[in-house]
C-alpha positions as CSV (number, residue, x, y, z in Angstrom):
1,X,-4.7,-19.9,74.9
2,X,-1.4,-19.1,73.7
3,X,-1.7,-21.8,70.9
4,X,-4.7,-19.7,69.7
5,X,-3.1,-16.2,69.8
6,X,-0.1,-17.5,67.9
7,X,-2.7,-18.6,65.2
8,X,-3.8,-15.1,64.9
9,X,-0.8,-13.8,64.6
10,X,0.1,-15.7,62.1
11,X,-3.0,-15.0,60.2
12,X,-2.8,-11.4,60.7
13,X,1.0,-11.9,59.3
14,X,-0.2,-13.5,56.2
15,X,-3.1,-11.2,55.4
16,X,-2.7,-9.4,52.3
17,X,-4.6,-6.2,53.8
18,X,-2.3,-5.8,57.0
19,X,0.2,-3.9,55.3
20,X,-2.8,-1.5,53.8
21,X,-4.3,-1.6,57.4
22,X,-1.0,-0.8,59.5
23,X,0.1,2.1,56.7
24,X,-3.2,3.8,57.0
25,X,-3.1,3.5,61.0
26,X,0.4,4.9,61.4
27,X,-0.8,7.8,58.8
28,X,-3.4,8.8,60.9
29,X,-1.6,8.8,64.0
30,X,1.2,10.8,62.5
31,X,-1.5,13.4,61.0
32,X,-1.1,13.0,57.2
33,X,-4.7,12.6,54.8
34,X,-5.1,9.1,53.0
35,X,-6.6,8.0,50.0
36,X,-7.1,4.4,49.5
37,X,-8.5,4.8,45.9
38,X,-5.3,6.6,44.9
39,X,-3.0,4.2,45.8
40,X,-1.8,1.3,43.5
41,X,-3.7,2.9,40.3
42,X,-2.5,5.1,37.5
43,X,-3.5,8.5,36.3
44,X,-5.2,8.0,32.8
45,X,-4.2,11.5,30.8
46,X,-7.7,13.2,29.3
47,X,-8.6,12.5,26.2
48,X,-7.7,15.5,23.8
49,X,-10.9,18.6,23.5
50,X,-11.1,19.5,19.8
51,X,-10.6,22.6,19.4
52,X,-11.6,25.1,16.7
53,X,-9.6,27.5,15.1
54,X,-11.1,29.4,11.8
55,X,-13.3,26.8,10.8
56,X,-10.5,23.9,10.8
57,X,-11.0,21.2,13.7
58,X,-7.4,20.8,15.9
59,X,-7.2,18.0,19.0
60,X,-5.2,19.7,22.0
61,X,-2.0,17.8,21.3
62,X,-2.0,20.0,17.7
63,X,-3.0,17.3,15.2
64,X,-6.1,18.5,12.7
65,X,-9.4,16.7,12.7
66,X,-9.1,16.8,8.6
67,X,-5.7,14.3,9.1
68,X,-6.5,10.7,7.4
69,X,-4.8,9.1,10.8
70,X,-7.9,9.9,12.8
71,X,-10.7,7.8,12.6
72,X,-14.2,8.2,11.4
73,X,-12.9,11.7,8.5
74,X,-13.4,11.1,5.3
75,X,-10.5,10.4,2.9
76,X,-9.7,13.4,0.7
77,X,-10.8,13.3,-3.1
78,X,-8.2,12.4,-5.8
79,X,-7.7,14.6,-8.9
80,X,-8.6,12.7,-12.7
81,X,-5.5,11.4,-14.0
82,X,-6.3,13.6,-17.2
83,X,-7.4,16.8,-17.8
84,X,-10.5,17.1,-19.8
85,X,-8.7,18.8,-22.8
86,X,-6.0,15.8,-23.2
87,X,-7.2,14.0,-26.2
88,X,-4.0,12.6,-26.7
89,X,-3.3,11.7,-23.1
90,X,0.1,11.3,-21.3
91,X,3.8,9.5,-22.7
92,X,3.5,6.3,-20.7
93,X,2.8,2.7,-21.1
94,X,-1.0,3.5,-22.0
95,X,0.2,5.9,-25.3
96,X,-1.2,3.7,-27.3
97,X,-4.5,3.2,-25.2
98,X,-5.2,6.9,-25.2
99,X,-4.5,7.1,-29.1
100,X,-7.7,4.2,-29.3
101,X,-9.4,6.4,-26.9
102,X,-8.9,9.3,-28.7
103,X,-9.8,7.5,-32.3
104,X,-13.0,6.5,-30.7
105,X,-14.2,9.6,-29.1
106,X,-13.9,11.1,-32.8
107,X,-15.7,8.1,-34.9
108,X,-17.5,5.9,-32.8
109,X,-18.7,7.6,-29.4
110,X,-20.4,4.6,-29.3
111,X,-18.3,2.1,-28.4
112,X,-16.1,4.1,-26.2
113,X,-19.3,4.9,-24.6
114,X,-20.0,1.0,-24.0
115,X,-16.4,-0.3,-23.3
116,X,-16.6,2.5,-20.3
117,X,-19.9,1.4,-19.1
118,X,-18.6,-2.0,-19.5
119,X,-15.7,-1.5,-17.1
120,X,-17.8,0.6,-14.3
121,X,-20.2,-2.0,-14.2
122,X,-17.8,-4.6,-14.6
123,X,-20.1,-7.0,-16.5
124,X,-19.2,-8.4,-20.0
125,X,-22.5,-8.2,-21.4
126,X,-23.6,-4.6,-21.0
127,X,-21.4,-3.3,-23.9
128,X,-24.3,-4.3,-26.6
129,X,-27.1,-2.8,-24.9
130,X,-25.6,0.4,-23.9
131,X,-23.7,0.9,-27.5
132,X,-27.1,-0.1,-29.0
133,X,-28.9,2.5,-26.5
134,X,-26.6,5.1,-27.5
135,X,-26.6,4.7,-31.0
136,X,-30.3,5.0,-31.4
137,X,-30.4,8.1,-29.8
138,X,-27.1,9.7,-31.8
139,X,-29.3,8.9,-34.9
140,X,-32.1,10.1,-33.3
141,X,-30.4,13.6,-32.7
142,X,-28.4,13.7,-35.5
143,X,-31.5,13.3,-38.1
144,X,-34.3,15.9,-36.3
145,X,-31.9,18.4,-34.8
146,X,-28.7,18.4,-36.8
147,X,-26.3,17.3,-34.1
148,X,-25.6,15.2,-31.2
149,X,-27.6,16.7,-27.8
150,X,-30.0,13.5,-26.7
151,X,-27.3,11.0,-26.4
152,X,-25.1,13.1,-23.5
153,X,-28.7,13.2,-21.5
154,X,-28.5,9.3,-21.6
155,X,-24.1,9.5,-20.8
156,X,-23.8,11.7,-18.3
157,X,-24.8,9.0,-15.4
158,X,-21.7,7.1,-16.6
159,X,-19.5,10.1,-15.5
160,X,-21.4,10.7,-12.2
161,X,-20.8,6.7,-11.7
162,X,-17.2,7.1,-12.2
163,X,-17.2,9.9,-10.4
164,X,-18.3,7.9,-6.9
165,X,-16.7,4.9,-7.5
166,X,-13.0,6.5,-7.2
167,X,-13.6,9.2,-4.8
168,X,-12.6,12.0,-7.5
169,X,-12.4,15.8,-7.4
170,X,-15.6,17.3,-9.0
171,X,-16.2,20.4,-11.1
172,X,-18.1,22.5,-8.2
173,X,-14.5,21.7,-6.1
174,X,-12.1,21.9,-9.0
175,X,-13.7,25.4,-9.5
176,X,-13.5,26.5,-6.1
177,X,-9.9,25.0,-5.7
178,X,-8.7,27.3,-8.5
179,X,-10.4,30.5,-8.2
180,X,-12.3,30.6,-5.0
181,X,-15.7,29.7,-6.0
182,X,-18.9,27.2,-5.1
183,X,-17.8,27.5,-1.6
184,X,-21.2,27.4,-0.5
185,X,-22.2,24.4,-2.4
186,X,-19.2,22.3,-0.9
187,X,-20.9,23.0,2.7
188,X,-24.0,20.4,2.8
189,X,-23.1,17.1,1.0
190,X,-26.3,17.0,-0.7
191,X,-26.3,20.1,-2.1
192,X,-22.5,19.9,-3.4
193,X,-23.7,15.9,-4.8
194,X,-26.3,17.8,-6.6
195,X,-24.3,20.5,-8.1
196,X,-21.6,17.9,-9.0
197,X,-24.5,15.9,-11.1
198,X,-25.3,19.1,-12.4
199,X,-21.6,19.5,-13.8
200,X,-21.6,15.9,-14.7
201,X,-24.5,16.6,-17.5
202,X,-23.2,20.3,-18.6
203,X,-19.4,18.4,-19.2
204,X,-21.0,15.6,-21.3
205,X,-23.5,18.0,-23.3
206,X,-20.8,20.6,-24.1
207,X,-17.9,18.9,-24.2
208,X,-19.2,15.3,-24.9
209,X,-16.4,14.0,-26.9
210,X,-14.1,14.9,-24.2
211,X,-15.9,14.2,-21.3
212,X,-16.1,10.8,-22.9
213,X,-12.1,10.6,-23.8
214,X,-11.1,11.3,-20.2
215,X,-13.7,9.0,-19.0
216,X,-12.2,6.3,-21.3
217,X,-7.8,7.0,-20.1
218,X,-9.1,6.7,-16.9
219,X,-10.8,3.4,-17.1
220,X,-8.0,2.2,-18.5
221,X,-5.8,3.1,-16.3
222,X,-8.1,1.9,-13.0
223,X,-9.9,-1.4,-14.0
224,X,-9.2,-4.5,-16.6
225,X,-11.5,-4.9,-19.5
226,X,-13.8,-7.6,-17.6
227,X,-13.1,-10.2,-20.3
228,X,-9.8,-10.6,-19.3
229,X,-10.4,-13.2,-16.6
230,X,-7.2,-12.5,-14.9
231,X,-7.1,-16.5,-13.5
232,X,-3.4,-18.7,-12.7
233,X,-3.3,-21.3,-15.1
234,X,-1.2,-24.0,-13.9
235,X,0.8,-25.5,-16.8
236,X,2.2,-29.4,-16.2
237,X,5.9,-29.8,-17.4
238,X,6.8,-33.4,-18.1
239,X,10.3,-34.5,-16.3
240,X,13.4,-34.5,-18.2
241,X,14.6,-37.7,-19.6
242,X,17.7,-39.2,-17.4
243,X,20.4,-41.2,-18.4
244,X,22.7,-43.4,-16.1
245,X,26.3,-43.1,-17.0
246,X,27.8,-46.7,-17.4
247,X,31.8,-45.2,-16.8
248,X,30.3,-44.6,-13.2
């Protein structure tokens, strides 16, 4: 028998629940409350309320919702690297571009308009159709109503296209970043996409040759002309001939 009690102490000694047992035994005979759930776990801090002040969304520790650190907003919109009105664009390493760009937008609307489509859709062989698309229908307007007003109906997706593809500013929120106005049209997406489309087509069929221009320095200044297959040649240069020395 005492063989067998000695066992049990020992057990009861090597339990890992006898110090849990005997701590909360000793704190209810001395009186005090226990919580076993408490005990050996941390405290996880609650996650922060957004909270809104005037229309802006701020998180409790003071960070705004509209910060591009915080997952799931949208990035903000990037301004055109022109102005409309730049026909000459900017002194930099594209002077020369914008000069072409310029000369183009003047001659041949044409084939600025193709070369641009050509670089949205990054596809070598849609600069003869849309040039040849375009040019039928400056003929078109040119000969029955005196001046150019079908061809922007058939451009202005390619400024709308541009538009998308590098998350830029619009007219609707370049107007109401400037004086205050189309702030209702910047509250449903739809209805400020619509709007923007809107401005897209009245850009293109009043100021086509510009619209076209700034259209064409920005390209240039985003995307490679697709033909340029930007691949690493690998170019094999043949050992140079050695000599042994015979004083060696």
């Amino acid at each position: 028998m005492a063989n067998h009690d000695d066992k049990n102490d020992k057990h009861e000694e090597s339990s890992p629940l006898l110090g849990n047992q005997l701590g909360e035994e000793d704190a209810k005979k001395a009186g005090k409350p226990t919580d076993a759930k408490s005990e050996g776990t941390v405290q996880k801090a609650p996650a922060p309320v957004p909270v809104n002040f005037g229309g802006y969304g701020w998180t409790a520790d003071g960070l705004p919702l509209g910060h591009g650190s915080v997952v799931g907003e949208p990035m903000g919109r990037t301004h055109w690297d022109s102005s409309l009105f730049a026909c000459f664009g900017r002194s930099d390493e594209f002077c020369s571009s914008d000069l072409e760009v310029c000369l183009l937008g003047s001659v041949a609307p044409c084939v600025l308009y193709g070369s641009n489509v050509e670089r949205v859709e990054s596809t070598p062989g849609s600069f003869a159709s849309h040039c040849l698309s375009y040019t039928g229908l400056f003929l078109v307007g040119n000969s029955v109503f005196g001046w150019n007003c079908l061809a922007p109906w058939f451009s202005s997706a390619s400024r709308t296209a541009i538009r998308r593809k590098f998350n830029l500013e619009g007219s609707c929120e370049a107007l109401h970043r400037s004086c205050g106005c189309c702030g209702s049209f910047l509250e449903d997406e739809a209805q400020r996409e619509q709007c923007e489309t809107a401005c897209d087509f009245a850009t293109h069929f009043c100021c086509h040759s510009c619209a076209l221009c700034q259209e064409g320095r920005e390209l240039r200044r985003r995307l490679p002309h697709p033909g340029f297959n930007a691949q690493p040649i690998l170019v094999m240069i043949p050992p140079v001939e050695q000599s042994m020395g015979r004083g060696a």
